[in-house]
C-alpha angles and dihedrals in degrees: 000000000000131000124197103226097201122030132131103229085176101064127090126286100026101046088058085064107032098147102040084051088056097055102053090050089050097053084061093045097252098139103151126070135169104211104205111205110216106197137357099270084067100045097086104046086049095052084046094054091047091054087055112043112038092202089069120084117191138218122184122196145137102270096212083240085072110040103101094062094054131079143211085274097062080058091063098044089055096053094045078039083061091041098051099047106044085187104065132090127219113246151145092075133129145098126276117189098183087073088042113051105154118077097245092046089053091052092042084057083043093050095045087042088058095040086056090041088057088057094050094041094049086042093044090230128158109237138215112227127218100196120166123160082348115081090123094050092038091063087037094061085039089057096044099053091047088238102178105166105081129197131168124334092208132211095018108202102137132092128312078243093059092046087053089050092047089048088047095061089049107274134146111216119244110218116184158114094012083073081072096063108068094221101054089115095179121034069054079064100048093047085054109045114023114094114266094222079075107042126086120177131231147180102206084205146209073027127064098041132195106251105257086048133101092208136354120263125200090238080071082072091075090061096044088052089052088051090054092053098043084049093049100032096234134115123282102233090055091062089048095046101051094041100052081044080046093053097035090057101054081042088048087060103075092037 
């Protein structure tokens, strides 16, 4: 079994053929997924989907892309959200500095991140971590609040050094759809060396697509799993083993 550890079963297109999309992943024993909201337009339709398939496991969150259009009451909702469904973790969250460049508009995305980090913290849930071009002030945030309850550090394309530090606060490390592009040097380095007992693999479909497709599918997660094993030399059921056991027991915790 494998299970995609980051994928947005919500979005189009792949909400408009949800079963189909199962399927497909299921032909290539891929029959776990965690399903990250983004914003609280998406919550909903996530919780829905969780409630559906039990295979889906589901996350809610403000993405920093999003933060400008919420107040003070979609706060709220995501922390009764959390009260009310003892089973869900809180992500998307993060920081991307990349969509803030200007120095109030960086510590606008750290203010609402802590704000996010306190919910998790009060409610003891695992969290999925957005972090571009901000790894440093994304652990930084993560130390200063005393968040001790981990979660996925998603999309890992940064140093060996950063993915210590991640692993140190308590992350598991996301490897994924950059395996598919044949220059992604180091998120290659990261899928060889770091120890599998902290790795879990991901799509982030429909986004992050390999290069001759319109969108990303979670069937794409076999062949990032083989990537993993030829990288490391080992065999390939042993990548897919000791990541699904990786991302159940972050899930497990809160369960």
């Amino acid at each position: 079994m494998l299970f995609d550890s980051h994928c947005h079963l919500s979005h189009e297109p792949l909400v408009e053929n949800l079963p189909e999309i199962l399927a497909q992943a299921a032909h290539k024993h891929i029959n776990g997924f965690l399903v990250p909201a983004t914003q609280p337009p998406d919550w909903e339709a996530t919780l829905q989907l969780a409630k559906m398939y039990p295979q889906i496991h589901a996350a809610i969150g403000i993405h920093p892309w999003y933060i400008s259009a919420c107040t003070l009451t979609d706060y709220e909702k995501l922390e009764q959200l959390l009260r009310e469904n003892s089973d869900l973790l809180l992500g998307e969250i993060g920081l991307d500095f990349v969509h803030a460049r200007d120095a109030e508009s960086r510590q606008h995305q750290i203010q609402r991140f802590e704000q996010q980090l306190d919910i998790a913290k009060s409610a003891s849930r695992p969290i999925i971590i957005h972090h571009v071009h901000a790894t440093a002030a994304c652990l930084n945030s993560i130390k200063r609040c005393a968040f001790k309850h981990g979660g996925f550090a998603h999309a890992f394309s940064g140093s060996l050094e950063e993915a210590q530090e991640w692993i140190k606060q308590g992350f598991l490390i996301g490897i994924g759809s950059l395996l598919l592009r044949p220059h992604a040097k180091k998120a290659r380095l990261a899928a060889q060396t770091l120890p599998l007992e902290h790795m879990v693999i991901e799509t982030d479909a429909p986004y992050m697509p390999p290069q001759d497709k319109p969108y990303n599918s979670p069937a794409n997660l076999q062949q990032i799993a083989q990537i993993i094993a030829e990288l490391r030399g080992i065999a390939y059921e042993q990548v897919a083993r000791i990541t699904t056991q990786n991302a159940m027991a972050i899930i497990n915790k809160i369960h």
